[in-house]
PyMOL Python script that loads the backbone (N, CA, C, O; Angstrom):
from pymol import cmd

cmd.read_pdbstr("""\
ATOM      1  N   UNK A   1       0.845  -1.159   0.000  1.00  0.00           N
ATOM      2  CA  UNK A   1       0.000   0.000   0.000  1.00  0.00           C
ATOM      3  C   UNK A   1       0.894   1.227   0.000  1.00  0.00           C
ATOM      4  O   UNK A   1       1.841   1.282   0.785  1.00  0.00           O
ATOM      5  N   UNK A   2       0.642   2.179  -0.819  1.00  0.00           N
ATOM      6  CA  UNK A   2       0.948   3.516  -0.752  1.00  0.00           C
ATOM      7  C   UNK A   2       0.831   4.554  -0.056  1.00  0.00           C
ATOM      8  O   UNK A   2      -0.362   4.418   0.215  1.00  0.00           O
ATOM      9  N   UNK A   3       1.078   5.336   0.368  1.00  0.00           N
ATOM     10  CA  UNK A   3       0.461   6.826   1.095  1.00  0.00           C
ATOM     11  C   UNK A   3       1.291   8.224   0.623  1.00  0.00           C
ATOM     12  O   UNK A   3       1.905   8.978   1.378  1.00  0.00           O
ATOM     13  N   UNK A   4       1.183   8.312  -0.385  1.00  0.00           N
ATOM     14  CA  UNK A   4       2.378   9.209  -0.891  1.00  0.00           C
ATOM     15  C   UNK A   4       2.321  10.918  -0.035  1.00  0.00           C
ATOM     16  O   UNK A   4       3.211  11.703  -0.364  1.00  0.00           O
ATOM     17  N   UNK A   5       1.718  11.191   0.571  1.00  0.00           N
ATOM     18  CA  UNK A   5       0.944  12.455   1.041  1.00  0.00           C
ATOM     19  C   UNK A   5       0.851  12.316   2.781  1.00  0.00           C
ATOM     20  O   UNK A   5       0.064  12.998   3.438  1.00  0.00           O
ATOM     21  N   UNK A   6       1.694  11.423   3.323  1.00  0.00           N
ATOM     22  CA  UNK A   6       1.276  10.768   4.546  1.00  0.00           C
ATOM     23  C   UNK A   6       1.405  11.870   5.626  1.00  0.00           C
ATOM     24  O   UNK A   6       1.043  11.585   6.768  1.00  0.00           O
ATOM     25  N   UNK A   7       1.958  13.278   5.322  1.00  0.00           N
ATOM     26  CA  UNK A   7       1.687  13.652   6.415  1.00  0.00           C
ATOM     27  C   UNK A   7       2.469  13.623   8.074  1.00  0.00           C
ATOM     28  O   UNK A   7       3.653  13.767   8.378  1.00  0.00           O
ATOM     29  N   UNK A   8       1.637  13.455   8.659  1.00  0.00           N
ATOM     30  CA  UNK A   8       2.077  12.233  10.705  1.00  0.00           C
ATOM     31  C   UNK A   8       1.863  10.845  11.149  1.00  0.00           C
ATOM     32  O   UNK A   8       1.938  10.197  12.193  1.00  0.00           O
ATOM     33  N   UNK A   9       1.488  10.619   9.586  1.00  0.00           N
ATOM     34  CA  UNK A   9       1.158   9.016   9.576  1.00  0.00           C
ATOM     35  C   UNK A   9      -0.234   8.225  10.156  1.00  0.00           C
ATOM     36  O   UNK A   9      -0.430   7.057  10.489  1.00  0.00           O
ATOM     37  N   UNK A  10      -1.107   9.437  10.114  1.00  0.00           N
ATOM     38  CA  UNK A  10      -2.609   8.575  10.839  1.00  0.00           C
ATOM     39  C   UNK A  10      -2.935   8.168  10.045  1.00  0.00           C
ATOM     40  O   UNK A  10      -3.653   7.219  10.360  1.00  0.00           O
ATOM     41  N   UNK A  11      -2.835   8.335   8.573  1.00  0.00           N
ATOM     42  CA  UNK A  11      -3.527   6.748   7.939  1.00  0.00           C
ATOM     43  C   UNK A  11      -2.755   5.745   7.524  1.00  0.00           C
ATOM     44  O   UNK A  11      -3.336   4.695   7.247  1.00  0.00           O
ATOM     45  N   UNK A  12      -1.407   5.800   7.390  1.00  0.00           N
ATOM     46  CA  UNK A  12      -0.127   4.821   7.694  1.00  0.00           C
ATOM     47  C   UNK A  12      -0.497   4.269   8.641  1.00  0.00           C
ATOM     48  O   UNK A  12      -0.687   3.078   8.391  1.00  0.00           O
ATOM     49  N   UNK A  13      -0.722   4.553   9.727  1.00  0.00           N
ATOM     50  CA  UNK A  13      -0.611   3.642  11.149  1.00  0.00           C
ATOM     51  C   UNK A  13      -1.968   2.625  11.006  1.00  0.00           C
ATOM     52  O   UNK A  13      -1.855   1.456  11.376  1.00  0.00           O
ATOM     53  N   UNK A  14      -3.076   3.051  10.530  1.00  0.00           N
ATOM     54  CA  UNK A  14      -4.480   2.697  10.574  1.00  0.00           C
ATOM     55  C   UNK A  14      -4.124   1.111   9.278  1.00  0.00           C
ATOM     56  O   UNK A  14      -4.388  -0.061   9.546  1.00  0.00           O
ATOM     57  N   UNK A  15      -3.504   1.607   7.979  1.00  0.00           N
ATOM     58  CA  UNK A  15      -3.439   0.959   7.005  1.00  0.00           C
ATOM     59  C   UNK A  15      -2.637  -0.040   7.435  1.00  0.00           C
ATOM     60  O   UNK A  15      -3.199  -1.132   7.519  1.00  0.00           O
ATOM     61  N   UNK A  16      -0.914   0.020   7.884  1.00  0.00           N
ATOM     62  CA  UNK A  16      -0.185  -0.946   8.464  1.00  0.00           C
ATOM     63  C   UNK A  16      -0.703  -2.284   9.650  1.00  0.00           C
ATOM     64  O   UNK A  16      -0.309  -3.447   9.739  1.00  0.00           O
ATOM     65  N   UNK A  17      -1.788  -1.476  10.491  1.00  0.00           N
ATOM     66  CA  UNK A  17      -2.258  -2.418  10.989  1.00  0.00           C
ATOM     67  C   UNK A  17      -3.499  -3.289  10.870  1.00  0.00           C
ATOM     68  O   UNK A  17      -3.846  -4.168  11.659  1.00  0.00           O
ATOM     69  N   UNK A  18      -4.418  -2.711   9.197  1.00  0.00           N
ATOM     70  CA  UNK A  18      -4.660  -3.628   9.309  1.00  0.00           C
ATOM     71  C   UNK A  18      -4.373  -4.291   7.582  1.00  0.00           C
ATOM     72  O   UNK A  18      -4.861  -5.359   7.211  1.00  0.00           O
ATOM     73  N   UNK A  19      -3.838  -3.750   7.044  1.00  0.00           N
ATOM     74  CA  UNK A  19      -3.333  -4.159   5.438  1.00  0.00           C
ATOM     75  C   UNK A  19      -1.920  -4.798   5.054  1.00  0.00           C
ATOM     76  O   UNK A  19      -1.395  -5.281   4.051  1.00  0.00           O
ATOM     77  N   UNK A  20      -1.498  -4.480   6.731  1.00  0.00           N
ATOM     78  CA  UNK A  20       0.765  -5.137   6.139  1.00  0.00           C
ATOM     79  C   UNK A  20       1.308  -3.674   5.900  1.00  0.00           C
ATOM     80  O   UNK A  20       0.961  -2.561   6.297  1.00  0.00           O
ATOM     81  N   UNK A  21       2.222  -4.114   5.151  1.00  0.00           N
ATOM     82  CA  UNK A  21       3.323  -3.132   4.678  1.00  0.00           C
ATOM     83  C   UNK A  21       2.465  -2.142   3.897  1.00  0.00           C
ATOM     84  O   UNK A  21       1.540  -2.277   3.096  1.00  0.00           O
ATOM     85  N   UNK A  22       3.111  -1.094   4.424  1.00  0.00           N
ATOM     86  CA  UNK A  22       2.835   0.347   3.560  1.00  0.00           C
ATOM     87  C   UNK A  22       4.258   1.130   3.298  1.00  0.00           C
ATOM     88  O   UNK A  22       5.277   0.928   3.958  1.00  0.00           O
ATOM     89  N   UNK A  23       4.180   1.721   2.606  1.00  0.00           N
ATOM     90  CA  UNK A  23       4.993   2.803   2.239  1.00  0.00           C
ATOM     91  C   UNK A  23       4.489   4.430   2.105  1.00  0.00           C
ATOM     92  O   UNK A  23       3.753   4.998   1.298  1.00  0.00           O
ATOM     93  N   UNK A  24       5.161   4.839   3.156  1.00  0.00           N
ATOM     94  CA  UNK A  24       5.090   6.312   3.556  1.00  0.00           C
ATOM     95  C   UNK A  24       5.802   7.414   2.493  1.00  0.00           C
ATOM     96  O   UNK A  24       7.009   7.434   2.249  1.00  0.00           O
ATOM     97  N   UNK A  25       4.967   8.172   2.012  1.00  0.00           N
ATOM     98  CA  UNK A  25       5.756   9.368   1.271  1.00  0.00           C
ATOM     99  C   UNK A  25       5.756  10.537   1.608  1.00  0.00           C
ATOM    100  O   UNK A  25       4.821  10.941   0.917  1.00  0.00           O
ATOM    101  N   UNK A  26       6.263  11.781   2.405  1.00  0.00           N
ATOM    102  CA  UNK A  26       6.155  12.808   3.436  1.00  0.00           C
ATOM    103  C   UNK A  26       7.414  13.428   2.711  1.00  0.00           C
ATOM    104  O   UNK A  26       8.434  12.755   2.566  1.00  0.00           O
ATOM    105  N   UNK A  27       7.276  15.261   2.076  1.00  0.00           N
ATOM    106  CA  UNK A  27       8.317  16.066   1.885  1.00  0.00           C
ATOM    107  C   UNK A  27       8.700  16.381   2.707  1.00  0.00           C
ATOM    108  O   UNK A  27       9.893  16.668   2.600  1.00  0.00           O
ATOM    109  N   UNK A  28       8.015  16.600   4.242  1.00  0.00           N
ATOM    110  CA  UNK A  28       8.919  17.208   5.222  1.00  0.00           C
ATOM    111  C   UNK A  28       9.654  16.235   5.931  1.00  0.00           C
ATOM    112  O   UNK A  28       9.171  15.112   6.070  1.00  0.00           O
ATOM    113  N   UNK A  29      11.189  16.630   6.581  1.00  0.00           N
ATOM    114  CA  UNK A  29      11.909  15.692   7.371  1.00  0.00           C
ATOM    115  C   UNK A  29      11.142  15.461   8.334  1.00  0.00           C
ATOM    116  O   UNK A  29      10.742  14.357   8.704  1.00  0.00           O
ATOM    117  N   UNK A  30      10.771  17.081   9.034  1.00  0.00           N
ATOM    118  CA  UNK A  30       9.973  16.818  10.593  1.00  0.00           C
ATOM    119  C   UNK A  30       8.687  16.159  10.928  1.00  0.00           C
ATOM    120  O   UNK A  30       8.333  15.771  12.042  1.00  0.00           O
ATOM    121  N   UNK A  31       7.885  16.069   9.543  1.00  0.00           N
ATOM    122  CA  UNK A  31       6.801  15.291   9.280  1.00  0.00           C
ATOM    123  C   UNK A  31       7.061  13.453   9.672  1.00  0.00           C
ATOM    124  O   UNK A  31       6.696  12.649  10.530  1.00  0.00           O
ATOM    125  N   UNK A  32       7.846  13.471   8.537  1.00  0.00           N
ATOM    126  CA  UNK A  32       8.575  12.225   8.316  1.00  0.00           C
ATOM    127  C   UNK A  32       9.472  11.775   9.471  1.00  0.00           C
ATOM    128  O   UNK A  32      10.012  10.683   9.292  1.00  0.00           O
ATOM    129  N   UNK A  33       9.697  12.309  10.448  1.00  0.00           N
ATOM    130  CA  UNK A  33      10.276  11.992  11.791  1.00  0.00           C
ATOM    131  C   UNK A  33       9.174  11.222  12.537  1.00  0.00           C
ATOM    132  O   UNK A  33       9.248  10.127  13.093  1.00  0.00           O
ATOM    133  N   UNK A  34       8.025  12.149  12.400  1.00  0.00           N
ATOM    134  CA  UNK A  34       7.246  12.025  13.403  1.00  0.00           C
ATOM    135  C   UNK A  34       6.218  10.980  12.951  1.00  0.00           C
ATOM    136  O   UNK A  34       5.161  10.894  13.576  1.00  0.00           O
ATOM    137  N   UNK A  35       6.562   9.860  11.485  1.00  0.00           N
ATOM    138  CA  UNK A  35       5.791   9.207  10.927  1.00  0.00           C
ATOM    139  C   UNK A  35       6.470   8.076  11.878  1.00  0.00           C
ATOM    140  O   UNK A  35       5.715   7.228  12.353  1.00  0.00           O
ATOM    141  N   UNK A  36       8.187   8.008  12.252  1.00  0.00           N
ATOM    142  CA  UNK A  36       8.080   7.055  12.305  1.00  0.00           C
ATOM    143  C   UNK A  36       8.316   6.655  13.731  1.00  0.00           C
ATOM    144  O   UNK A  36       8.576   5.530  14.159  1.00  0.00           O
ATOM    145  N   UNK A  37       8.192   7.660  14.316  1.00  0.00           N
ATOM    146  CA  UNK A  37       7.710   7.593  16.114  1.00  0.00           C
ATOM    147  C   UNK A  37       6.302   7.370  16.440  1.00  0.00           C
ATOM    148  O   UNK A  37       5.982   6.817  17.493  1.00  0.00           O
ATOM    149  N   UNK A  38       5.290   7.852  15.424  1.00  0.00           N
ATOM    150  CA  UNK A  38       3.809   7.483  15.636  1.00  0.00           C
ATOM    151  C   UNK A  38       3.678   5.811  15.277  1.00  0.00           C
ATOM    152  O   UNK A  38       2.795   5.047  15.667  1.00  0.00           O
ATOM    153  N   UNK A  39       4.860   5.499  14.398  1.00  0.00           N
ATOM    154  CA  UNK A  39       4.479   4.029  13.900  1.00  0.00           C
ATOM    155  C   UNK A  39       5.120   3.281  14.982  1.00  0.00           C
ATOM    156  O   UNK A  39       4.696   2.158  15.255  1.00  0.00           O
ATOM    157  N   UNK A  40       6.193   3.841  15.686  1.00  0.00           N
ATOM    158  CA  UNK A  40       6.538   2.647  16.746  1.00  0.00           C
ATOM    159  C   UNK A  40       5.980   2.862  17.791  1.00  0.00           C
ATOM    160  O   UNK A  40       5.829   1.912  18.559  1.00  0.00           O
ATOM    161  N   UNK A  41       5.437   4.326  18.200  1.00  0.00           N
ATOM    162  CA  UNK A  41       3.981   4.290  19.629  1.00  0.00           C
ATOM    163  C   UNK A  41       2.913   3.143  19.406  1.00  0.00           C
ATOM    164  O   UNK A  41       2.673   2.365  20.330  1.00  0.00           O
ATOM    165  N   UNK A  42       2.123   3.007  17.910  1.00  0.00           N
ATOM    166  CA  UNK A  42       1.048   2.030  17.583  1.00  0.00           C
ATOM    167  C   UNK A  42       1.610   0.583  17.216  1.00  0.00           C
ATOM    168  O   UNK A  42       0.899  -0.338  16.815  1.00  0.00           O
ATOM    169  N   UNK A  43       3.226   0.505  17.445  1.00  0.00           N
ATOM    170  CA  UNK A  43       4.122  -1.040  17.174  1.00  0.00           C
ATOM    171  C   UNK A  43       3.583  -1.736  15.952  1.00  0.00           C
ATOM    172  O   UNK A  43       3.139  -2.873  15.792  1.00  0.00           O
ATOM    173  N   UNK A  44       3.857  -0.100  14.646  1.00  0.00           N
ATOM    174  CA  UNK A  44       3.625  -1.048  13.784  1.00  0.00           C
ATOM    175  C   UNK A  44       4.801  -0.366  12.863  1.00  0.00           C
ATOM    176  O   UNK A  44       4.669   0.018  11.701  1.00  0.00           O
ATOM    177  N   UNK A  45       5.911  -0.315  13.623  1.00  0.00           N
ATOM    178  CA  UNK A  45       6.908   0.432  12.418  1.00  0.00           C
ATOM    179  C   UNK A  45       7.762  -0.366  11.822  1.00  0.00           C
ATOM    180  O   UNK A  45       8.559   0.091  11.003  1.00  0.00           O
ATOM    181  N   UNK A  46       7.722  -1.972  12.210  1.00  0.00           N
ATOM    182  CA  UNK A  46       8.212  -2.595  10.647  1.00  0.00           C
ATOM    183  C   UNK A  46       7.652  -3.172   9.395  1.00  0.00           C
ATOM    184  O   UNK A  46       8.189  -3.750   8.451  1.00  0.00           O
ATOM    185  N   UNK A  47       6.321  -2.824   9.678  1.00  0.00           N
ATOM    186  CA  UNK A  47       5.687  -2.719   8.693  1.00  0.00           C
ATOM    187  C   UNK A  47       5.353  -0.773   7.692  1.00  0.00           C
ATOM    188  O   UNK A  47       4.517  -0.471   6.840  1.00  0.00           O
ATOM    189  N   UNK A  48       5.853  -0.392   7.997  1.00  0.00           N
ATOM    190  CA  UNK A  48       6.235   1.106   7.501  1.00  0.00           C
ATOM    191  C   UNK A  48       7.370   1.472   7.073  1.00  0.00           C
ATOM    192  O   UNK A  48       8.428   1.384   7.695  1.00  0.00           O
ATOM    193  N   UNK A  49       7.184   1.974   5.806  1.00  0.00           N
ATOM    194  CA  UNK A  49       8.768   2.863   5.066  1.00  0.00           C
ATOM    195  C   UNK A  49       8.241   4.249   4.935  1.00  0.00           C
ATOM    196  O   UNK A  49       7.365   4.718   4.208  1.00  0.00           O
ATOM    197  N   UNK A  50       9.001   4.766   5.822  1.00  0.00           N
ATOM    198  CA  UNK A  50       9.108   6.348   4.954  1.00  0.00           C
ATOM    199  C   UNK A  50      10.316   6.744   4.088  1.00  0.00           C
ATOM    200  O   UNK A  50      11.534   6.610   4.200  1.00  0.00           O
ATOM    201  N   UNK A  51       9.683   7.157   3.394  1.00  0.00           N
ATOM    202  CA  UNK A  51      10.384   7.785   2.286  1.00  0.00           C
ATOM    203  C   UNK A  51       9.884   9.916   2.306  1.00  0.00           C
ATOM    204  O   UNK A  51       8.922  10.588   1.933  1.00  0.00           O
ATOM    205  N   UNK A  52      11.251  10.192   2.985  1.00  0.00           N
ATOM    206  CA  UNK A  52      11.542  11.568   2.541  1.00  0.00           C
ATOM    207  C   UNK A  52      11.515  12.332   1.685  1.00  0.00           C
ATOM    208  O   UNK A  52      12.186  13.358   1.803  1.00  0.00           O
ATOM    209  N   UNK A  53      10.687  12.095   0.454  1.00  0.00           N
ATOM    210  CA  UNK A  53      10.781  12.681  -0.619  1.00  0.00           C
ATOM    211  C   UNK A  53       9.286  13.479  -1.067  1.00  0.00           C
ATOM    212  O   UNK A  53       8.257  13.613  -0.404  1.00  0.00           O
ATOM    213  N   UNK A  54       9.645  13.983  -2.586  1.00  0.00           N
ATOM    214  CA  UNK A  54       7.968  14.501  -3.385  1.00  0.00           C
ATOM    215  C   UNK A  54       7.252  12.978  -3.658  1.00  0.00           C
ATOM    216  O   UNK A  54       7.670  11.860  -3.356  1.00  0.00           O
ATOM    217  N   UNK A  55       5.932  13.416  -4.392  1.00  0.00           N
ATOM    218  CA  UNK A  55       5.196  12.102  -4.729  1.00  0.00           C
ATOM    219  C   UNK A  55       5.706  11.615  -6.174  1.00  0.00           C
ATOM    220  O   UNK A  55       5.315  10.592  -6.735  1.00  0.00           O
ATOM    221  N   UNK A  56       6.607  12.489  -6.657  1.00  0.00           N
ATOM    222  CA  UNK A  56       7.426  11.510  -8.216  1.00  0.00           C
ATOM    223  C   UNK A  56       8.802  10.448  -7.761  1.00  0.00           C
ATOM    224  O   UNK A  56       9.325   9.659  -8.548  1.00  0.00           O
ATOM    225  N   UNK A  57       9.269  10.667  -6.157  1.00  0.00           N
ATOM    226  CA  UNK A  57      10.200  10.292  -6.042  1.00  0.00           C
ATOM    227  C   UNK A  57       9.766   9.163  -5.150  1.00  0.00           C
ATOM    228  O   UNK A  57      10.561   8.259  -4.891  1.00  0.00           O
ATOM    229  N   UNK A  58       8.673   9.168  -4.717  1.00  0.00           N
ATOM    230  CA  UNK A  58       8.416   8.289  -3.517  1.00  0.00           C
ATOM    231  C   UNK A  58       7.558   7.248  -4.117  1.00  0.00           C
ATOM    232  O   UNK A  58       7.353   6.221  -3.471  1.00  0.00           O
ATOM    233  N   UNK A  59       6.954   7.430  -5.469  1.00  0.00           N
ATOM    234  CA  UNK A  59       6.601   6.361  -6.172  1.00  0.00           C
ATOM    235  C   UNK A  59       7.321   6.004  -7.446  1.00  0.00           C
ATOM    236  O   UNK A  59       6.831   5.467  -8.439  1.00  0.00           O
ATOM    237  N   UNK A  60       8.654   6.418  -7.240  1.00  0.00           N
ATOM    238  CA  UNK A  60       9.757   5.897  -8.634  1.00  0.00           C
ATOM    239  C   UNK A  60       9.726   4.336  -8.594  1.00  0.00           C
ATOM    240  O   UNK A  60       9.678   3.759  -9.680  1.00  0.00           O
ATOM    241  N   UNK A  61       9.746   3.623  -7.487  1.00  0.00           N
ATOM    242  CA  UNK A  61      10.198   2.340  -7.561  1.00  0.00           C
ATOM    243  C   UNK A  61       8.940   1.937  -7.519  1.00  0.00           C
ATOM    244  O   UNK A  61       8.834   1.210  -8.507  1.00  0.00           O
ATOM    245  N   UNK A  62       7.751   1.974  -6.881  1.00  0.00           N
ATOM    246  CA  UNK A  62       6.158   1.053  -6.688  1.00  0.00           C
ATOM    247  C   UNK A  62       6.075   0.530  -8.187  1.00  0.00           C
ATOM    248  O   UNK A  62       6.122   0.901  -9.359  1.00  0.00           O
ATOM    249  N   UNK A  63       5.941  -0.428  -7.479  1.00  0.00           N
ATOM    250  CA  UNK A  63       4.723  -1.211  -8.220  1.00  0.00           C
ATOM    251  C   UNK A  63       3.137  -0.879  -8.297  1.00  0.00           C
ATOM    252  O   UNK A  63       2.460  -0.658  -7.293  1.00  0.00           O
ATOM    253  N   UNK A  64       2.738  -0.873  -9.346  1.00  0.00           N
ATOM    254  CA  UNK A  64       1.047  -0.919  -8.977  1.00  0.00           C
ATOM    255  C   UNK A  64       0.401  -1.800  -9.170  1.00  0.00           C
ATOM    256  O   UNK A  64       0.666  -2.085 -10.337  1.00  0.00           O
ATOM    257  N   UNK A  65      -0.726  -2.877  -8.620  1.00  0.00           N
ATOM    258  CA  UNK A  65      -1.434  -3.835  -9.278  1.00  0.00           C
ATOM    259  C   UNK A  65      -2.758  -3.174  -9.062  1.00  0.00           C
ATOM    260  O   UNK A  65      -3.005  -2.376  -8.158  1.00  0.00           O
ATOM    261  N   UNK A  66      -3.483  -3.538  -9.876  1.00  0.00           N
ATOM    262  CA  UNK A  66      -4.665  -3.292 -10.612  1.00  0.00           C
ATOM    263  C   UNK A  66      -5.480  -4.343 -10.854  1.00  0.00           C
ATOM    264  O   UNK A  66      -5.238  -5.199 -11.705  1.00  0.00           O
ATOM    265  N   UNK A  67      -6.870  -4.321  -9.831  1.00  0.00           N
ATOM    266  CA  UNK A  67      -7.528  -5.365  -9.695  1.00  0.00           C
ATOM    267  C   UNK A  67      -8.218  -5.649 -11.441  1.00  0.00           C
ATOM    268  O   UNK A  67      -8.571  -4.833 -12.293  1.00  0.00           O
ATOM    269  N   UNK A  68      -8.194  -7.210 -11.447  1.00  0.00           N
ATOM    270  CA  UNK A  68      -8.990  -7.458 -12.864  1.00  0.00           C
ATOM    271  C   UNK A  68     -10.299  -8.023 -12.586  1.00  0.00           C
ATOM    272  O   UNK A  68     -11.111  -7.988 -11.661  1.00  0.00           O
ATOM    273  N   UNK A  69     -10.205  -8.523 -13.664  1.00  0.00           N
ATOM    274  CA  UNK A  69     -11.528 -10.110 -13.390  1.00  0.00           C
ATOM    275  C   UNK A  69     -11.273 -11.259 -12.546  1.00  0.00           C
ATOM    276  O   UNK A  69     -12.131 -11.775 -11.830  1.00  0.00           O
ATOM    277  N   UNK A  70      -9.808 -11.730 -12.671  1.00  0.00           N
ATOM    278  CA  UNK A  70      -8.712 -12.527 -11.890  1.00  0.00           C
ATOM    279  C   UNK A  70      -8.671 -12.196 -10.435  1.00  0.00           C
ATOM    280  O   UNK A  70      -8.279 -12.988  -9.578  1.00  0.00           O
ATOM    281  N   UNK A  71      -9.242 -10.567 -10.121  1.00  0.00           N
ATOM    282  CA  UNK A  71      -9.040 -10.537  -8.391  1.00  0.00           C
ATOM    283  C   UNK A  71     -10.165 -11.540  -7.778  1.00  0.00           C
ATOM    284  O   UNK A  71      -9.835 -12.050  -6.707  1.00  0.00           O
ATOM    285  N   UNK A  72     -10.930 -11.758  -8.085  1.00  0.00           N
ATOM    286  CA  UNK A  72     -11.951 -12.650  -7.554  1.00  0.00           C
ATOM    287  C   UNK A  72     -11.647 -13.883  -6.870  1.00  0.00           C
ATOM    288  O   UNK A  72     -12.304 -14.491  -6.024  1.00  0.00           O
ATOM    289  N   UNK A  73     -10.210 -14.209  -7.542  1.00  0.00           N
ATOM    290  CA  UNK A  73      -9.610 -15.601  -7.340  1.00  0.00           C
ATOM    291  C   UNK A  73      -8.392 -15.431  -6.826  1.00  0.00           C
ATOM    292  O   UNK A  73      -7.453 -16.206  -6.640  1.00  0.00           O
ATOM    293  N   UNK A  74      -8.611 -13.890  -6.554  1.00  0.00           N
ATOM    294  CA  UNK A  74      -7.070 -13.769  -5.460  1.00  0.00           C
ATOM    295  C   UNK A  74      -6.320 -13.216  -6.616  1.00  0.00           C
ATOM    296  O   UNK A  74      -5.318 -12.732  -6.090  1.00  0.00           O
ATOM    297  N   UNK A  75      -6.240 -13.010  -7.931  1.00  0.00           N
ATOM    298  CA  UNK A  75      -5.038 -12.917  -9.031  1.00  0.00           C
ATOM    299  C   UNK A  75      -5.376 -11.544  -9.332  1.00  0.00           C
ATOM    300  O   UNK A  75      -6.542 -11.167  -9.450  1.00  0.00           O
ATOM    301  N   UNK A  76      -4.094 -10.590  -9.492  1.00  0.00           N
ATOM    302  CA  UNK A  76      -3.826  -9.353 -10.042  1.00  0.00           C
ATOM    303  C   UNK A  76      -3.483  -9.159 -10.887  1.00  0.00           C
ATOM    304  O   UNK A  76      -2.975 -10.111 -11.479  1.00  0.00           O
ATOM    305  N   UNK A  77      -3.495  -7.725 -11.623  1.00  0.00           N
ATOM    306  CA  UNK A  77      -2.855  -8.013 -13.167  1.00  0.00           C
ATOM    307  C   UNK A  77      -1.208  -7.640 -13.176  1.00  0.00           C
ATOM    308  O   UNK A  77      -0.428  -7.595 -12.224  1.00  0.00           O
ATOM    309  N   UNK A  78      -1.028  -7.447 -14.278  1.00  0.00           N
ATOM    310  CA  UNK A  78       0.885  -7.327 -14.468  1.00  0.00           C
ATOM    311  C   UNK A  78       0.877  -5.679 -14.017  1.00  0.00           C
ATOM    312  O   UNK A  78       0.326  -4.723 -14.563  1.00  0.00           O
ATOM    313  N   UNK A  79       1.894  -5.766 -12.539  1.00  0.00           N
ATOM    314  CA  UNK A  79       2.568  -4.032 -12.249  1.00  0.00           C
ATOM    315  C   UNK A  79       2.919  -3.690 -13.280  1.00  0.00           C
ATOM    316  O   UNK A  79       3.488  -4.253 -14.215  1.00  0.00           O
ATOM    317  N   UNK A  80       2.206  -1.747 -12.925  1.00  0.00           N
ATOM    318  CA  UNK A  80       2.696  -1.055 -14.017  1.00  0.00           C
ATOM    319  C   UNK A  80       3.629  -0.195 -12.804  1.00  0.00           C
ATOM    320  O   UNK A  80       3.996  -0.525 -11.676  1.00  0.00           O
ATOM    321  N   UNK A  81       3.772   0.761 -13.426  1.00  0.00           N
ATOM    322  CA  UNK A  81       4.711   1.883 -12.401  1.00  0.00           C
ATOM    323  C   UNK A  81       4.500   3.107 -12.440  1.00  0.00           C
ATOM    324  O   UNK A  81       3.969   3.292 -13.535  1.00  0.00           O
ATOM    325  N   UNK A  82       4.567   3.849 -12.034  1.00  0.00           N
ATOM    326  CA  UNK A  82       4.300   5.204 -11.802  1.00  0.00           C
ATOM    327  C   UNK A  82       5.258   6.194 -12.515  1.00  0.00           C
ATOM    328  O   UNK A  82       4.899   7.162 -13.184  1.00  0.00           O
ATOM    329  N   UNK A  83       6.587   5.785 -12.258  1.00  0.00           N
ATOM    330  CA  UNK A  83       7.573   6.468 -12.953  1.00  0.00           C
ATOM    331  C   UNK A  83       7.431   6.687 -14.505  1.00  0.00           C
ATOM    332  O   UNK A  83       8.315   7.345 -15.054  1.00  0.00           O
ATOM    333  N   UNK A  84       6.070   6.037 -15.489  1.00  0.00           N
ATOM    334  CA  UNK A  84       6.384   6.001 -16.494  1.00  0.00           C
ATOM    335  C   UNK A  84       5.144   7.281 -17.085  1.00  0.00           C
ATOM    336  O   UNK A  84       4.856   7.539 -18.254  1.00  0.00           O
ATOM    337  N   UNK A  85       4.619   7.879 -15.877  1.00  0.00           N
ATOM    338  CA  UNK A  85       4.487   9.541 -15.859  1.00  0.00           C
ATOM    339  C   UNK A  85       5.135  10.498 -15.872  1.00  0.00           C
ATOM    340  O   UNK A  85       6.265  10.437 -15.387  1.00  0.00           O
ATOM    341  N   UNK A  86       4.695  11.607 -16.379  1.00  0.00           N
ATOM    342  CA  UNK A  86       5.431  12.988 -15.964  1.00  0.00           C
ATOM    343  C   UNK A  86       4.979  13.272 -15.170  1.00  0.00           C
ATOM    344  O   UNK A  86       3.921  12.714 -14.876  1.00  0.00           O
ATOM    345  N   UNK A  87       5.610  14.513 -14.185  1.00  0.00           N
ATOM    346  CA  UNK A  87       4.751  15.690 -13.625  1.00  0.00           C
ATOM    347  C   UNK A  87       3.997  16.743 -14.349  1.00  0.00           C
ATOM    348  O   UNK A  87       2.857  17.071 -14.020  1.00  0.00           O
ATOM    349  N   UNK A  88       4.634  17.256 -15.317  1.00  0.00           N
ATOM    350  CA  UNK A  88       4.013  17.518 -16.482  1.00  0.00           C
ATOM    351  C   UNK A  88       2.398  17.081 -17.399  1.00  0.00           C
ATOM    352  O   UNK A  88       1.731  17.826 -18.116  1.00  0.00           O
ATOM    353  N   UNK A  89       2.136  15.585 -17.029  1.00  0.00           N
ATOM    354  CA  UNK A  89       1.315  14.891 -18.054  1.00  0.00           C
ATOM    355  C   UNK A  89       0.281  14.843 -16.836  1.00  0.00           C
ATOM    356  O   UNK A  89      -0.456  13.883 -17.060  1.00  0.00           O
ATOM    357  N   UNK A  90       0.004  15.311 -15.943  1.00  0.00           N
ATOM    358  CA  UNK A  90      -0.884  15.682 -14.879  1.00  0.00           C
ATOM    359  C   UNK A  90      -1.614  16.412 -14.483  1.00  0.00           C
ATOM    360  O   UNK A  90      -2.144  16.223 -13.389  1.00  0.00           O
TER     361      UNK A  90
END
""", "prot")
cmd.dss("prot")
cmd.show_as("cartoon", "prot")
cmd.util.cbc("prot")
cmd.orient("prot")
């Protein structure tokens, strides 16, 4: 799961505990400090990455899956990526 916009992490913390791994995206350091002291107050900070960056940099590497007809049976389709946007084309 994503959160590119996360902020202090209240919906990081909410999502990690009950979805798994998320990935945190926060421009501010002091934001992003405090994502990952809120995630180890709610003991869910190894399931959390923050990433210090904008939202082009913090979704360079994601994967995306994209539910099909196949989610029904548990199956997703082939990751695309994010990086293969502009900021520009937005």
């Amino acid at each position: 799961m994503l959160d590119p916009f996360a902020g202090v992490g209240g919906n990081v913390i909410q999502f990690a505990a009950t979805c798994g791994r998320i990935v945190a995206g926060e421009l501010s350091p002091d934001r992003a400090s405090l994502i990952r002291h809120n995630a180890a107050v709610y003991e869910v900070a190894e399931r959390v990455e923050v990433r210090c960056s904008d939202f082009w940099e913090t979704t360079r590497h994601v994967k995306v899956r994209t539910p099909t007809a196949g989610a029904q049976q548990g199956c997703l389709s082939q990751p695309s990526k994010f990086h293969t946007l502009s900021p520009g084309a937005v």
